[in-house]
C-alpha positions in Angstrom: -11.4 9.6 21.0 -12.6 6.6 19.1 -10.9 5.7 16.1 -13.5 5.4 13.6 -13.6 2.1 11.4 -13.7 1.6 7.9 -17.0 0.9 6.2 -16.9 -1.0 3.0 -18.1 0.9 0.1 -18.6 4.2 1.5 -17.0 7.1 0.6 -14.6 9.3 2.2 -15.7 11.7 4.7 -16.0 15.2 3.1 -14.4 16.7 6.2 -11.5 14.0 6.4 -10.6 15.2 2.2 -11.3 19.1 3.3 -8.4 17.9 6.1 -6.1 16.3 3.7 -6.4 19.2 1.4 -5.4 21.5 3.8 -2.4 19.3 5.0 -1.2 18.9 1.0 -1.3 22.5 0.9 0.4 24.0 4.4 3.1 20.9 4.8 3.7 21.5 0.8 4.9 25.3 1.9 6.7 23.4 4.8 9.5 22.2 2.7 10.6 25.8 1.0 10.0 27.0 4.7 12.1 24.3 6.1 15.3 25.2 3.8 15.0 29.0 4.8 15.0 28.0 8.5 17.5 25.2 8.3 20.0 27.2 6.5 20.4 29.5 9.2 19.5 27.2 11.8 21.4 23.6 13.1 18.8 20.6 13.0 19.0 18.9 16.1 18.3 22.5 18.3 15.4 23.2 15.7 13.9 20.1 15.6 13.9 20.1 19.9 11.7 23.4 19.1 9.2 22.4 16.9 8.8 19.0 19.4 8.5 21.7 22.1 6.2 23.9 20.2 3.8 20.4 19.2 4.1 19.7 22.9 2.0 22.6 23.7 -0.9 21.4 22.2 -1.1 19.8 25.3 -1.6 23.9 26.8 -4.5 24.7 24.4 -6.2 21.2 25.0 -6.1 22.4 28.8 -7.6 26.4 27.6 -10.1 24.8 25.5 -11.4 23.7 28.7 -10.3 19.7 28.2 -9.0 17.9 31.7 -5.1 16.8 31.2 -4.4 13.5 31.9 -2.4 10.4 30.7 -4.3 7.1 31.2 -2.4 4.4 32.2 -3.1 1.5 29.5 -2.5 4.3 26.5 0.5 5.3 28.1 2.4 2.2 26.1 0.8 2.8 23.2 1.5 7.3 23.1 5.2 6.1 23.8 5.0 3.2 20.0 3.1 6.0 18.3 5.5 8.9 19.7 8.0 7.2 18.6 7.0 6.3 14.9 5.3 9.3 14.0 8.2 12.1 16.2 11.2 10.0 17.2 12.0 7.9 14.7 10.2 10.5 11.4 12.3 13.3 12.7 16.2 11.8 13.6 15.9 9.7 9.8 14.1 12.7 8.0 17.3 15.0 9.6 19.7 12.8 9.1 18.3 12.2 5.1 18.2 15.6 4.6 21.8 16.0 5.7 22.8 13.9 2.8 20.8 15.0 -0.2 18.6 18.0 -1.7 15.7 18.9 0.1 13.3 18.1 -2.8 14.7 14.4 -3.5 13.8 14.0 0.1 10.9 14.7 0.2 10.2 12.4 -3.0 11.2 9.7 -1.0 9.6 10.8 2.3 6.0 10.5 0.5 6.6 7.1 -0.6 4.9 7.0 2.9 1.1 5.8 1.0 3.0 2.2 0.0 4.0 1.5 3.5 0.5 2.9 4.8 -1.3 0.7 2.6 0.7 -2.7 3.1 0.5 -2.3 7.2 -2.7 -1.3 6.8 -3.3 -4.8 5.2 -1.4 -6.3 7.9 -2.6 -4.9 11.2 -5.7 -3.0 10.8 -7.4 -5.7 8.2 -8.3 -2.9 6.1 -9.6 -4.2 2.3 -7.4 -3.2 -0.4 -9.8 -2.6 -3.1 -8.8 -2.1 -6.7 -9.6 1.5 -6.7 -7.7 2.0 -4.2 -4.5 0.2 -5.5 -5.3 2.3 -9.0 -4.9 5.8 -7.4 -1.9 4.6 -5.4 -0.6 3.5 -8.7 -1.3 6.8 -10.7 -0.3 8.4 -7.5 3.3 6.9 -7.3 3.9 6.9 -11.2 3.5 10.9 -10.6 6.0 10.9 -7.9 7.9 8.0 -10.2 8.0 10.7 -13.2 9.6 13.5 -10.6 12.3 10.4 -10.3 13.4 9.0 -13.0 15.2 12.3 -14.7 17.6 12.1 -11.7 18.2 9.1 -10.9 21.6 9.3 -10.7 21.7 11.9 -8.1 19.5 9.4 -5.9 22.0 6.2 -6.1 25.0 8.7 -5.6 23.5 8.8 -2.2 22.0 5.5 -1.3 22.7 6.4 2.5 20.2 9.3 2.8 17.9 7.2 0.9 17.9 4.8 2.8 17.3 7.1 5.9 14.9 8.2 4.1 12.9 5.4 3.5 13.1 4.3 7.1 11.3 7.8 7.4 8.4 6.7 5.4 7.8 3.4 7.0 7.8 4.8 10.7 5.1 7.9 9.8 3.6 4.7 7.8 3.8 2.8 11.0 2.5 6.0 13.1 -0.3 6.2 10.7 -1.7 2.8 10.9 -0.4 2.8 15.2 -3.1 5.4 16.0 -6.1 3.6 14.1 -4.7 0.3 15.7 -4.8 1.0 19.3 -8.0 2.1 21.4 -8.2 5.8 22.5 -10.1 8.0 25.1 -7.7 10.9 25.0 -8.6 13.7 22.8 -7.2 14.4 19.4 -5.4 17.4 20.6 -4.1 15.7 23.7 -2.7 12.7 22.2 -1.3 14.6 18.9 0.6 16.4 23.0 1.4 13.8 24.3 3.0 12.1 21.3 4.9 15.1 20.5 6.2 15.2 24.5 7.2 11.4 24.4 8.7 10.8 21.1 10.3 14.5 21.6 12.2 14.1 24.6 15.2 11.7 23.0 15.7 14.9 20.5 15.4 17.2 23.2 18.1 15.4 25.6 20.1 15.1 22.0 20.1 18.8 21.4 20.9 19.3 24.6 23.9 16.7 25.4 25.1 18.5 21.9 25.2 21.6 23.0 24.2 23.6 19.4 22.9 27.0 19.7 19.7 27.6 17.8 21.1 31.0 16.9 18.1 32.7 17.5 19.5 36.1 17.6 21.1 36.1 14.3 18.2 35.0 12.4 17.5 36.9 9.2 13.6 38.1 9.2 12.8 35.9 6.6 14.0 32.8 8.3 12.3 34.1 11.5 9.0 34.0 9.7 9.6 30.6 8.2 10.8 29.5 11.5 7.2 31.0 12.8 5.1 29.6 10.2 6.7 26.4 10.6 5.4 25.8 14.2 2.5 27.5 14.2 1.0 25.8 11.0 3.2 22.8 10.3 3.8 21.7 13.6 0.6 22.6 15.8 -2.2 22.8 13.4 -1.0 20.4 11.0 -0.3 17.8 13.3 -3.6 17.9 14.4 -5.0 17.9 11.4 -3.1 14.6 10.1 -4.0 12.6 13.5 -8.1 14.0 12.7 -7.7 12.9 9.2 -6.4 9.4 10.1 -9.1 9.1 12.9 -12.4 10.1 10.2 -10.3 8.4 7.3 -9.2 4.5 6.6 -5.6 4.5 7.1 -4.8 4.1 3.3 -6.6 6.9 2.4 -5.5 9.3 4.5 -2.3 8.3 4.0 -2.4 8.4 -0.1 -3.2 12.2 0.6 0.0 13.0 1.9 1.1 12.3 -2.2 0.2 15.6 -3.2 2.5 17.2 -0.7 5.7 16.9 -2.9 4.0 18.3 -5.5 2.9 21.5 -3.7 6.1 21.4 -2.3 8.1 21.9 -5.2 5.4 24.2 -6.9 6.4 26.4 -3.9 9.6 25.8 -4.0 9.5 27.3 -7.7 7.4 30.2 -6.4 9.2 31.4 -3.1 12.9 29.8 -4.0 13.0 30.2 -7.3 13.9 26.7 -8.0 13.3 25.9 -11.8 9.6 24.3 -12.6 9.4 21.8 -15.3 7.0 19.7 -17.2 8.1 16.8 -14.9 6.6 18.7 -12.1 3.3 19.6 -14.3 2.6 15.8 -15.5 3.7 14.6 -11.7 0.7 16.9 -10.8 -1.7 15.8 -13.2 -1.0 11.9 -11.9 -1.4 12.6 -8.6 -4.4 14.5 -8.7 -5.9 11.7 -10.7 -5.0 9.0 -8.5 -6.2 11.2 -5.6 -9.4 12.0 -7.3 -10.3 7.7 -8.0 -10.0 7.1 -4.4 -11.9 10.3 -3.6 -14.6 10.2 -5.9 -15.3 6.6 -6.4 -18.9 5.7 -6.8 -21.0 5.1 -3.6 -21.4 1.3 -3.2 -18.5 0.8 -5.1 -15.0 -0.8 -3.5 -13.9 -3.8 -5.8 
């Protein structure tokens, strides 16, 4: 797999947006999903599983016919990538979700386009053109409007916050990680691989703390959230997110991940009930926007 480069002026690949779309809707149903599961489920045993479950796309890179292997100069940089986007995302996403409401993480989580576009800047050289800075603007006022009505409840726990934020800079770091190192493995086998390398420490966690995943108690509903979850979430969507980044520059794909929040609590209102405001409506309508000036620029144009 080579990581394609950015060329100035041109617009996005159609098939990298069609990717991001699909991301902003199945990982915006992930969050409502997640809250069934965890509910009934511990964290550290559930998120051994789903590293586990993203592991084996490692199994259908081999049925697809694709030679397993693990080449030794990308071995170093699987292990920086594993642990930005599994490691580090899932033990400060967890530990943040222990401390505050599902949906105020996730707020913070997909803050994620800021980092993106600032280590973007850094490592990968990428131009920051004014269209771009515009959508992420629009884009983060929407997510700033979903903010600002509770912003008490967000510095009564400046902890998870804080957590949380560290979330968003490591998939930030992740992101820009697999456009910044050279690959020859297969999207499918390094999305494996990273999944396998940055999953062990939580698998050895879960283990060494001995929680039960208490399979056999699940209610059906949380057993078909818990299936959704890694079959869509973790398997496909992975995959998806790692294809997107390699057809996409990295601020790009990245400022897709804004409308995930959005679906998120959209379904959260649909499938949990949870009350839907206008906040959520005009959070919507700015990140749309600011999605659709990156998206739809003019061809030629990137000034």
């Amino acid at each position: 797999m080579s990581l394609a480069k950015t060329v100035p002026g041109r617009r996005p690949a159609p098939v990298g947006l069609l990717l991001l779309a699909s991301l902003a809707l199945f990982w915006g149903l992930a969050w409502p999903t997640l809250k069934i599961v965890l509910d009934e489920m511990p964290v550290l045993p559930f998120r051994a599983i789903c590293c586990t479950a993203g592991a084996g796309a490692l199994v259908l890179a081999r049925l697809s016919g694709e030679r397993i292997r693990l080449p030794r100069r990308e071995i170093l940089p699987l292990i920086v990538a594993g642990v930005l986007n599994v490691t580090l995302w899932q033990i400060l996403m967890a530990y943040g979700l222990s401390l505050m409401p599902a949906g105020h993480a996730s707020i913070i989580a997909y803050t994620m386009p800021a980092f993106a576009t600032l280590f973007g800047w850094l490592f990968l050289k990428e131009r920051v053109s004014s269209w771009r800075l515009w959508g992420l603007l629009l884009s983060m006022t929407g997510l700033g409007v979903l903010v600002v009505p509770e912003i008490d409840h967000f510095l009564a726990v400046p902890l998870g916050v804080l957590f949380m934020v560290g979330a968003a800079a490591s998939w930030a770091g992740g992101t820009v990680a697999m456009k910044y190192f050279p690959w020859t493995l297969s999207i499918m086998q390094t999305t494996g691989w990273q999944f396998l390398l940055g999953g062990l420490p939580l698998i050895v966690a879960a283990i060494l703390a001995g929680e039960s995943p208490h399979l056999a108690t699940l209610s059906l509903k949380a057993w078909m959230s818990f299936i959704y979850v890694l079959a869509i979430p973790v398997l496909f969507c992975q995959w998806a997110w790692f294809k997107a980044v390699d057809m996409l520059p990295g601020s790009v794909s990245a400022m897709g991940t804004l409308a995930i929040p959005i679906v998120g609590t959209l379904s959260g209102a649909i499938i949990l009930g949870e009350p839907l405001e206008l906040a959520e409506i005009a959070a919507l309508a700015l990140v749309v926007a600011g999605l659709a000036l990156v998206a739809l620029r003019p061809a030629g144009v990137d000034t």
